[in-house]
MDAnalysis code that builds the backbone (N, CA, C; Angstrom):
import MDAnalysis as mda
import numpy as np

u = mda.Universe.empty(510, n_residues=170, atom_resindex=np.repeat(np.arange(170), 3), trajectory=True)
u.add_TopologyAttr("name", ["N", "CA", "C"] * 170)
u.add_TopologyAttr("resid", np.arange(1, 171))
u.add_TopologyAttr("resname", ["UNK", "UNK", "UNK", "UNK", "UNK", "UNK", "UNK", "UNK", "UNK", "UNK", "UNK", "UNK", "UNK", "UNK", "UNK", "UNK", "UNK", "UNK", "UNK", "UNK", "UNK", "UNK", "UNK", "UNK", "UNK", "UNK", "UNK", "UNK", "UNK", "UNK", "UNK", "UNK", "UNK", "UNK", "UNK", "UNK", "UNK", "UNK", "UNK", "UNK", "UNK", "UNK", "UNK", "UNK", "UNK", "UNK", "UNK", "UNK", "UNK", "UNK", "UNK", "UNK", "UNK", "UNK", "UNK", "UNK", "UNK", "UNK", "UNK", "UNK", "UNK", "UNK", "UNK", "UNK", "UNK", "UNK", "UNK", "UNK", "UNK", "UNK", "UNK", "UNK", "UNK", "UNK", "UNK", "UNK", "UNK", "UNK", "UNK", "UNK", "UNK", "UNK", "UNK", "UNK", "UNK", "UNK", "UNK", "UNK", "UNK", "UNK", "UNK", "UNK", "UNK", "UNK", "UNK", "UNK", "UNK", "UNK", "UNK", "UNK", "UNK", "UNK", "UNK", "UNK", "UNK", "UNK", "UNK", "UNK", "UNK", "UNK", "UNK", "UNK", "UNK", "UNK", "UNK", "UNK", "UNK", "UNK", "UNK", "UNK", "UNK", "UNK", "UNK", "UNK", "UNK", "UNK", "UNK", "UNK", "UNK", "UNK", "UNK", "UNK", "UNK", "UNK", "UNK", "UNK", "UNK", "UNK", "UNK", "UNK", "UNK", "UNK", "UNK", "UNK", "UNK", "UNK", "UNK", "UNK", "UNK", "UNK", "UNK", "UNK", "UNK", "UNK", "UNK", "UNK", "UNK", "UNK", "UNK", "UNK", "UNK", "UNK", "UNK", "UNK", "UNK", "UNK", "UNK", "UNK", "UNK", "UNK"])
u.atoms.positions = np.array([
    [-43.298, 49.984, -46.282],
    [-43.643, 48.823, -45.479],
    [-43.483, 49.188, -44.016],
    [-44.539, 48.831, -43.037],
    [-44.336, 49.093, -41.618],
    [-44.130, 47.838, -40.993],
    [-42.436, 47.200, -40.655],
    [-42.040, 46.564, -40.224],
    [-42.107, 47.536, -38.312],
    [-42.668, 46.619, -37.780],
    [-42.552, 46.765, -36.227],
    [-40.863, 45.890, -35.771],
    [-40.953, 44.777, -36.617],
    [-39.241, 44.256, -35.881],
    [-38.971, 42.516, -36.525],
    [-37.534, 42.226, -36.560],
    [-37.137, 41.155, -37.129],
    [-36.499, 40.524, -36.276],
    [-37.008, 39.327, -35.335],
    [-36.435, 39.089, -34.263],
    [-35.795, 37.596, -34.638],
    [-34.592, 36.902, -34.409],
    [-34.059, 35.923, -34.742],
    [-34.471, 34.959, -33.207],
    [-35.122, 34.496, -33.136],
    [-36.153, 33.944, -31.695],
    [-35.390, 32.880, -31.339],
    [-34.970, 31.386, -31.785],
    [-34.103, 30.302, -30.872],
    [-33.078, 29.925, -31.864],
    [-31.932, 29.813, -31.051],
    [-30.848, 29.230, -31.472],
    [-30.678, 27.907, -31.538],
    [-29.969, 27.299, -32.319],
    [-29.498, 25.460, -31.835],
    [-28.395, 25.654, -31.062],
    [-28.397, 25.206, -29.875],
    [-27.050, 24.984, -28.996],
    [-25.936, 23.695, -29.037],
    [-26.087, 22.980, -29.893],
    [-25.790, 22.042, -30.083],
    [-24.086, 21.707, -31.213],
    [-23.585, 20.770, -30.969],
    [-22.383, 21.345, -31.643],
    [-21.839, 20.769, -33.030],
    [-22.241, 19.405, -33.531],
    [-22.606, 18.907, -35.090],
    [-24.249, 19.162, -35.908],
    [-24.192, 20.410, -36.495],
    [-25.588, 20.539, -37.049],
    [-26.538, 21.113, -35.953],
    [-28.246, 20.477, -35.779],
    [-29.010, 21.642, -34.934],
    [-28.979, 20.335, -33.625],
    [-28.606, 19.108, -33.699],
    [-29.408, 18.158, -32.537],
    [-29.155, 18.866, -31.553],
    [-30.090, 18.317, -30.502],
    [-29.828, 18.854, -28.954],
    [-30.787, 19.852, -28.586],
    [-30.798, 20.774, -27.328],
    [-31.360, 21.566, -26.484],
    [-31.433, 22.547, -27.706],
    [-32.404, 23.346, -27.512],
    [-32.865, 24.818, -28.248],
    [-33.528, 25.403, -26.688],
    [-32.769, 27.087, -26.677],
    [-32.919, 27.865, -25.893],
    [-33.672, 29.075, -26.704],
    [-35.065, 29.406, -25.662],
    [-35.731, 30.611, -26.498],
    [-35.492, 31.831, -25.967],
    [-35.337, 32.687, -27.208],
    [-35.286, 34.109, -26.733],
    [-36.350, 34.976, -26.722],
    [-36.130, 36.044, -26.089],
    [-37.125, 37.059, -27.129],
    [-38.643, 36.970, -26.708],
    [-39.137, 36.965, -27.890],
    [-40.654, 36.741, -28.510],
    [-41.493, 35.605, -28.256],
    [-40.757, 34.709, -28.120],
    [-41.562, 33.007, -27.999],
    [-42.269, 33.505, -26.890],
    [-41.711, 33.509, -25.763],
    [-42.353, 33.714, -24.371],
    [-43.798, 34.454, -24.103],
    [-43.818, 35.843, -25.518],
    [-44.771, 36.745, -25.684],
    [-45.961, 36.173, -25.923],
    [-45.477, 35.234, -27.112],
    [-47.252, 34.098, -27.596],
    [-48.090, 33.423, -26.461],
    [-49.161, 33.264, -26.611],
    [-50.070, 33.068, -25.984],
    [-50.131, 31.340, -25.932],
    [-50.164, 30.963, -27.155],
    [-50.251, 29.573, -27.809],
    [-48.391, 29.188, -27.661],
    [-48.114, 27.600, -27.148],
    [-46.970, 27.353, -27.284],
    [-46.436, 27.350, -28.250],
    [-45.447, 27.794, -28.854],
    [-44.758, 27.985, -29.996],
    [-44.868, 26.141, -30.448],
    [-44.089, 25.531, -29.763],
    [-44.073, 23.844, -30.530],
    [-45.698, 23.379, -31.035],
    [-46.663, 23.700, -30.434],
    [-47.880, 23.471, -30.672],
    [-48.298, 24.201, -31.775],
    [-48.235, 25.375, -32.360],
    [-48.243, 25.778, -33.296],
    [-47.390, 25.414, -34.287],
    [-45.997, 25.119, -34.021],
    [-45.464, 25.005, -35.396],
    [-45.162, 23.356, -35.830],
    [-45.740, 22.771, -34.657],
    [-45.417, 21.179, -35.035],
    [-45.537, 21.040, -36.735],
    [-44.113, 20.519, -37.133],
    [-44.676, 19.747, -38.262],
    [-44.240, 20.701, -39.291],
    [-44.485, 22.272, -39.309],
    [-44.541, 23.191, -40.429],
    [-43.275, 24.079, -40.434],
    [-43.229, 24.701, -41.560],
    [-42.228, 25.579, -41.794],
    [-42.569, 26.518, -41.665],
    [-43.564, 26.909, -41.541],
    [-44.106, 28.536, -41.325],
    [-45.366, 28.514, -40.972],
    [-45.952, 29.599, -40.187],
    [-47.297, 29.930, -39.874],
    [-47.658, 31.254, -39.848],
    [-48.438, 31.736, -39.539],
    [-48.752, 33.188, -39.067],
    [-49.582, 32.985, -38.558],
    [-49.284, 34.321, -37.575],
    [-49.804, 34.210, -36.284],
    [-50.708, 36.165, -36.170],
    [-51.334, 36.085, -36.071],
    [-52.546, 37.311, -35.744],
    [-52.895, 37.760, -34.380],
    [-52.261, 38.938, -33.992],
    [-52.617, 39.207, -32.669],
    [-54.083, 40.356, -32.984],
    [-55.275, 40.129, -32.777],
    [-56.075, 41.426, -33.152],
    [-56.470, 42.003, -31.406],
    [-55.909, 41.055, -30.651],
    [-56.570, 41.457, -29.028],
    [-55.875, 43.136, -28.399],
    [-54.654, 42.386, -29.090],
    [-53.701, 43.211, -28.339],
    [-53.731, 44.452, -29.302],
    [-53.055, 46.022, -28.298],
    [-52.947, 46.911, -29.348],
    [-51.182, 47.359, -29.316],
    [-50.680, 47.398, -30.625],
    [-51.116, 47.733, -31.841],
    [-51.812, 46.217, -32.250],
    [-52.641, 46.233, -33.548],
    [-52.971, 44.713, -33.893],
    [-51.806, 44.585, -34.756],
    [-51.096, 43.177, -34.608],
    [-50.421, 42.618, -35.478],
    [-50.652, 41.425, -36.287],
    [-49.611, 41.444, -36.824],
    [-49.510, 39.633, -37.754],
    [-47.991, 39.082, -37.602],
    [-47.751, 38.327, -37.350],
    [-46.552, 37.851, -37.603],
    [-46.444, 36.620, -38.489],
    [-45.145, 36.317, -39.226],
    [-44.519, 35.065, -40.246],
    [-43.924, 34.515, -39.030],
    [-44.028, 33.603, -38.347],
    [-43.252, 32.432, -38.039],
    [-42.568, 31.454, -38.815],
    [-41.481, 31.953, -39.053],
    [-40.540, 30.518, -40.283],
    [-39.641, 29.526, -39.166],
    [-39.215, 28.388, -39.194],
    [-38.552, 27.371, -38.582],
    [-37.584, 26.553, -39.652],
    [-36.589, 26.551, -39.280],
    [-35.511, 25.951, -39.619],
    [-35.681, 24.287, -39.103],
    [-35.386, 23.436, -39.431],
    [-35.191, 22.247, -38.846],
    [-34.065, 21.493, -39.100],
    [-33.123, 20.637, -38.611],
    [-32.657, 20.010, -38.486],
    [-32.409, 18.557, -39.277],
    [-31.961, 17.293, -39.696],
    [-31.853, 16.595, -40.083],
    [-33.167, 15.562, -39.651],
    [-32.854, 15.692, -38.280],
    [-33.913, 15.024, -37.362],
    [-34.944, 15.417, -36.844],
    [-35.599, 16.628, -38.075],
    [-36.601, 17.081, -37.167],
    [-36.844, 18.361, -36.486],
    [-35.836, 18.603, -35.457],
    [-35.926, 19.100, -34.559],
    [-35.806, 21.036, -34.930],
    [-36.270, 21.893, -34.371],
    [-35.552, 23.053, -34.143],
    [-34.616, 22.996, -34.328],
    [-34.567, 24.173, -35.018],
    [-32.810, 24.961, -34.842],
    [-33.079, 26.522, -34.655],
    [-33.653, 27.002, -35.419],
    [-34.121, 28.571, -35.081],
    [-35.422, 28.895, -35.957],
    [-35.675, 29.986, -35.227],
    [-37.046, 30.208, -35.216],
    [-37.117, 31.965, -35.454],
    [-38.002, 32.091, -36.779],
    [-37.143, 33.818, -36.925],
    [-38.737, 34.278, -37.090],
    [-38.803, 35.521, -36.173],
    [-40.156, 35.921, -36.436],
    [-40.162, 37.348, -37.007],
    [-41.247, 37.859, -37.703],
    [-41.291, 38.599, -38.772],
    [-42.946, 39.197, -38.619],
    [-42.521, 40.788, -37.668],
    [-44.302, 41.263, -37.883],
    [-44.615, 42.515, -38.556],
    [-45.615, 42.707, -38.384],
    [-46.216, 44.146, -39.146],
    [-47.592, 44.156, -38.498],
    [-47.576, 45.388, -39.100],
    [-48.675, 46.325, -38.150],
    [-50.266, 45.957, -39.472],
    [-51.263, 45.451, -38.968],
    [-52.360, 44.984, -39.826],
    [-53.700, 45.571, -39.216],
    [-55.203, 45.509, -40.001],
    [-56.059, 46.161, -39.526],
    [-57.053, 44.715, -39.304],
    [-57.592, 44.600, -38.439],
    [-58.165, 43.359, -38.638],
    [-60.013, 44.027, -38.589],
    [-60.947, 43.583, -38.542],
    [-62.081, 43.969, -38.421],
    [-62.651, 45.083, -37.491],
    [-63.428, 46.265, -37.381],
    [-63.792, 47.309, -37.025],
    [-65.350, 46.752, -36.350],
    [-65.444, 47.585, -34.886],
    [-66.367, 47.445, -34.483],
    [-67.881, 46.703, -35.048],
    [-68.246, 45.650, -34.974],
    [-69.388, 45.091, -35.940],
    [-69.551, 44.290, -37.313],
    [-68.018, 44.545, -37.181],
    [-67.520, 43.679, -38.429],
    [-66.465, 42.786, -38.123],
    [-66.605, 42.386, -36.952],
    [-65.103, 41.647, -35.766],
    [-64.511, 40.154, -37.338],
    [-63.004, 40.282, -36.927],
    [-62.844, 39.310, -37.738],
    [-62.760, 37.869, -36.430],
    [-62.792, 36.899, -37.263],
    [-62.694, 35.895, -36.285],
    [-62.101, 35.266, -35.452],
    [-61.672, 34.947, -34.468],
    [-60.721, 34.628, -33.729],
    [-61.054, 32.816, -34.028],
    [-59.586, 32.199, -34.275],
    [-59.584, 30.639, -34.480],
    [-58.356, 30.620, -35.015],
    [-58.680, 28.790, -35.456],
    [-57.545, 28.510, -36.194],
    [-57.969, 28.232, -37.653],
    [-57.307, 28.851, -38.617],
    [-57.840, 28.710, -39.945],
    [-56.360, 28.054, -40.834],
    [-56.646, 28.609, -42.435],
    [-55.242, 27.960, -43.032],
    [-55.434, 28.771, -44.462],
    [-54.580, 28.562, -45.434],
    [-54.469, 29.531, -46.221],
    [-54.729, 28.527, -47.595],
    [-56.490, 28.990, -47.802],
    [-56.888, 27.925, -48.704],
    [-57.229, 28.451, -49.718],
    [-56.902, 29.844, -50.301],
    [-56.718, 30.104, -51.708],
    [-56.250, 31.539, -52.090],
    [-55.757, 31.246, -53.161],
    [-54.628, 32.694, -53.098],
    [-54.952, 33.129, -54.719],
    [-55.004, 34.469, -54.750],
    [-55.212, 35.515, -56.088],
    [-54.673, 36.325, -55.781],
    [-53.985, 37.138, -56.843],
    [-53.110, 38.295, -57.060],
    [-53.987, 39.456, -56.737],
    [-55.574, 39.805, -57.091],
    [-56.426, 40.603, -56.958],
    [-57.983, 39.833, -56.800],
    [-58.579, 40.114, -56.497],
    [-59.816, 40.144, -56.190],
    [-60.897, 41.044, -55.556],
    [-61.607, 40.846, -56.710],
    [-62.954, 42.513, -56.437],
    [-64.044, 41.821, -55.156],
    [-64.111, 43.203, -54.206],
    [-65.248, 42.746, -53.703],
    [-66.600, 43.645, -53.727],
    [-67.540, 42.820, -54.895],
    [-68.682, 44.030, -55.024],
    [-69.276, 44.413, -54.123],
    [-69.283, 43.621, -52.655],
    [-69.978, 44.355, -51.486],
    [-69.260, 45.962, -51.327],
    [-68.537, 45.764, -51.097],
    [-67.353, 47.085, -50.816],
    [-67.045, 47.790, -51.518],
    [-67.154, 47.402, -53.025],
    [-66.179, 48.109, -53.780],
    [-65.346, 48.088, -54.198],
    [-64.034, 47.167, -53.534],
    [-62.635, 47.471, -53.158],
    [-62.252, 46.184, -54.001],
    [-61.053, 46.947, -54.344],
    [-59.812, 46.264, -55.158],
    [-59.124, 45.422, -54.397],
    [-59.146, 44.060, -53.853],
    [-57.736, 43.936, -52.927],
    [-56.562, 43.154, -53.615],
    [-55.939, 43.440, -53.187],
    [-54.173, 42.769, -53.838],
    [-53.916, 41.792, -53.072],
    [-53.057, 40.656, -53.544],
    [-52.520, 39.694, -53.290],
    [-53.282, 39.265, -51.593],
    [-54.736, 38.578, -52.271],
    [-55.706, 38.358, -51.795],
    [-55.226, 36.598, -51.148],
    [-55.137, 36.448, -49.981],
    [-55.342, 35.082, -49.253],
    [-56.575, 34.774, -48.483],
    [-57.794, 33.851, -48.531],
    [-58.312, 33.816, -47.823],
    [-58.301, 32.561, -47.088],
    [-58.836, 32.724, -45.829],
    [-58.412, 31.745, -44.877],
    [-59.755, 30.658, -44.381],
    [-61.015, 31.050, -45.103],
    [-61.556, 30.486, -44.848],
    [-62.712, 29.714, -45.811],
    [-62.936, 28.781, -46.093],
    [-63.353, 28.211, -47.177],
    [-64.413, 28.760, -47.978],
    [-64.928, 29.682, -47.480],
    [-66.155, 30.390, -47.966],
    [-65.486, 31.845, -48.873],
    [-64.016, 32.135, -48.770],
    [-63.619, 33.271, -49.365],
    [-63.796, 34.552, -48.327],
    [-64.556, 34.571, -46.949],
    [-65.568, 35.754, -46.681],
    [-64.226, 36.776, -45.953],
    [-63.311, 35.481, -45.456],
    [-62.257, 36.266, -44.718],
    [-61.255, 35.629, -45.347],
    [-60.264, 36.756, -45.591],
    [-58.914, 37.002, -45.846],
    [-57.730, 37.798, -45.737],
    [-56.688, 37.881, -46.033],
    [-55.543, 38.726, -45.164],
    [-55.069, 38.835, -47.050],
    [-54.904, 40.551, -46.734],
    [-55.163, 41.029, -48.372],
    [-54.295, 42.536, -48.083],
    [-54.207, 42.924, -49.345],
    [-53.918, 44.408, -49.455],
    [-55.022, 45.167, -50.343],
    [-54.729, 46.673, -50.242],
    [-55.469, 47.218, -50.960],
    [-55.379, 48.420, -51.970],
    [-55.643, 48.567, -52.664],
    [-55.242, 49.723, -54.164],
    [-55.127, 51.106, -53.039],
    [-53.824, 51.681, -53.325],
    [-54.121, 52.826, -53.119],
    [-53.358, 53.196, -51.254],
    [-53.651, 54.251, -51.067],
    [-53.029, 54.186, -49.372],
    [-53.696, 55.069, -48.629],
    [-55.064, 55.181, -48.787],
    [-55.989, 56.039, -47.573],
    [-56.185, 55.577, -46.174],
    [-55.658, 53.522, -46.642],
    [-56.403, 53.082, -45.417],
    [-54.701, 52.636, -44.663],
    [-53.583, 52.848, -45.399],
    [-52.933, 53.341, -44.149],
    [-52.411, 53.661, -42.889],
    [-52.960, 54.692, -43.054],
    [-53.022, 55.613, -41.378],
    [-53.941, 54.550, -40.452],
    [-54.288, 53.448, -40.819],
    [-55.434, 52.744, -40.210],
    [-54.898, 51.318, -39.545],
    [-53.553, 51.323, -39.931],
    [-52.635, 49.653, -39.623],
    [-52.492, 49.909, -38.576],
    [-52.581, 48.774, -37.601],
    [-52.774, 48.479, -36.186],
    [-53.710, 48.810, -35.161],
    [-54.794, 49.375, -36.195],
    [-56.163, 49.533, -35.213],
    [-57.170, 48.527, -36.215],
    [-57.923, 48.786, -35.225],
    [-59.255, 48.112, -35.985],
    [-60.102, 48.957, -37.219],
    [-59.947, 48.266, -38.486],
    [-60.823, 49.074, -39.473],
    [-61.506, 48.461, -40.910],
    [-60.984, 47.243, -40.824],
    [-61.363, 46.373, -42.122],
    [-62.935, 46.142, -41.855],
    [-63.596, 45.525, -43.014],
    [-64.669, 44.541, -42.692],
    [-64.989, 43.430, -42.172],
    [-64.017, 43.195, -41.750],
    [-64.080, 41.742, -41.017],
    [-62.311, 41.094, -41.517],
    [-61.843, 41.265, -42.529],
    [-60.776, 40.291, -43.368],
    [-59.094, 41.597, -42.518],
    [-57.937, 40.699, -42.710],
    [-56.588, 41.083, -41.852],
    [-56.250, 41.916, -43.174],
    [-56.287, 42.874, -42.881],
    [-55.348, 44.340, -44.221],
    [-54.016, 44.634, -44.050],
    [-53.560, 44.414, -45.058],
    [-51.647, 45.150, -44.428],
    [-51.601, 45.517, -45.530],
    [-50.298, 46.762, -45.717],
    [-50.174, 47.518, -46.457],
    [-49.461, 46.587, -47.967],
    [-49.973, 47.582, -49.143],
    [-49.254, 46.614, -50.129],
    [-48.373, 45.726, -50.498],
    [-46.826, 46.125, -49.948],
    [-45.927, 45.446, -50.336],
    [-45.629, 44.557, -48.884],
    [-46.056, 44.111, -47.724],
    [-46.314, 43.293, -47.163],
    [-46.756, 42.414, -47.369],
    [-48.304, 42.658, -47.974],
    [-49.120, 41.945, -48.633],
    [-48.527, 40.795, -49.380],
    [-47.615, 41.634, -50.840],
    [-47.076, 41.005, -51.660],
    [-45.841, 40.239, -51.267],
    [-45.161, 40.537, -50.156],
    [-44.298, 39.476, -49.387],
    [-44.618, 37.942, -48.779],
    [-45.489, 38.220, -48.170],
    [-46.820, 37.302, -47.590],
    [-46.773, 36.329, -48.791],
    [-47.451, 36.833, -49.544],
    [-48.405, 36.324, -50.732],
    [-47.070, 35.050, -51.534],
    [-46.098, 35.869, -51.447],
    [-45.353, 35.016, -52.538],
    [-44.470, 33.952, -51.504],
    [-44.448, 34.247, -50.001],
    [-43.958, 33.259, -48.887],
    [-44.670, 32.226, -48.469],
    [-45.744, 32.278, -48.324],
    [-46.224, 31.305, -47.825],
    [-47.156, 30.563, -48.618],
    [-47.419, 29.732, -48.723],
    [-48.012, 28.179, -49.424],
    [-49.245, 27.888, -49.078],
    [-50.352, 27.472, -49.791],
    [-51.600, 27.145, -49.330],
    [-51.296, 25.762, -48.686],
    [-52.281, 26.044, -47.648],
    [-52.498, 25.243, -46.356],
    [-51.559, 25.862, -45.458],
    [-51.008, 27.015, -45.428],
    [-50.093, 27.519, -44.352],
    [-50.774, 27.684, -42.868],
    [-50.774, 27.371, -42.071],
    [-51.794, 27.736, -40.422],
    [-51.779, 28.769, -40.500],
    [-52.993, 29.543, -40.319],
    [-53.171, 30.916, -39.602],
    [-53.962, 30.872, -38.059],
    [-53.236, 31.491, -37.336],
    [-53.897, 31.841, -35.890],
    [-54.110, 33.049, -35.686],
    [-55.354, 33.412, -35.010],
    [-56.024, 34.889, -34.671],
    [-56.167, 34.689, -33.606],
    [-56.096, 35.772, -32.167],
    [-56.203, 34.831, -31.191],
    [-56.175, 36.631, -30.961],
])
């Protein structure tokens, strides 16, 4: 697995349980999109950097409070291939609207593992794939269009997060 880093992002400062001020560390500052705007409401998201290089993905998980509120915020990335020159994957906001352990794609060929796709048509998804040629290929651009990470990422992903989870590509 190519973990880039496990960053424990905001604390609760507060002194019965999480109420009160939350101070961010770290990573929050890095996102593009406000962290509260993205995670209103949810326990987790992922978040897709394909602009930047290396390309990443990150798990955004959130803790909450009794009331709601923050308490910490733990982010979780890896190094992913998102679409190759002409085959750009999409930049938006999508969600995680159906999930298979494998799925063939006869255009390609290819076997992929613990297959999520994000967009109602199946065309794009954040998947793994049989085998490890493509590899050497995480954090550049090289898929057909759909987010690739290496197998057992994949299968981390796959069994964490919940359909309808937010995905952002940005």
């Amino acid at each position: 697995m190519k973990t880039t880093g496990i960053v424990l992002v905001v604390f609760c400062l507060a002194l019965m349980g999480c109420p009160g001020q939350a101070q961010a560390f770290s990573q929050v500052n890095e996102l593009p999109d406000s962290i509260s705007h993205m995670i209103a409401g949810d326990s987790s998201v992922i978040y897709i950097s394909i602009t930047d290089t290396p390309k990443t993905l990150s798990l955004v998980t959130v803790q909450r409070d009794s009331f709601g509120q923050i308490c910490s915020l733990e982010t979780q990335t890896w190094l992913c291939s998102p679409g190759r020159k002409g085959k750009s994957t999409p930049k938006g906001n999508f969600k995680i609207c159906l999930k298979l352990g494998k799925a063939k794609s006869e255009k390609y060929h290819a076997m992929m593992i613990w297959w999520m796709a994000i967009d109602g048509r199946g065309i794009y998804a954040i998947h793994g794939l049989l085998g490890d040629d493509y590899l050497q290929y995480l954090g550049q651009r090289a898929s057909h269009g759909c987010i690739r990470l290496d197998p057992e990422t994949a299968k981390s992903l796959y069994d964490r997060v919940p359909l309808g989870t937010k995905v952002f590509i940005r």
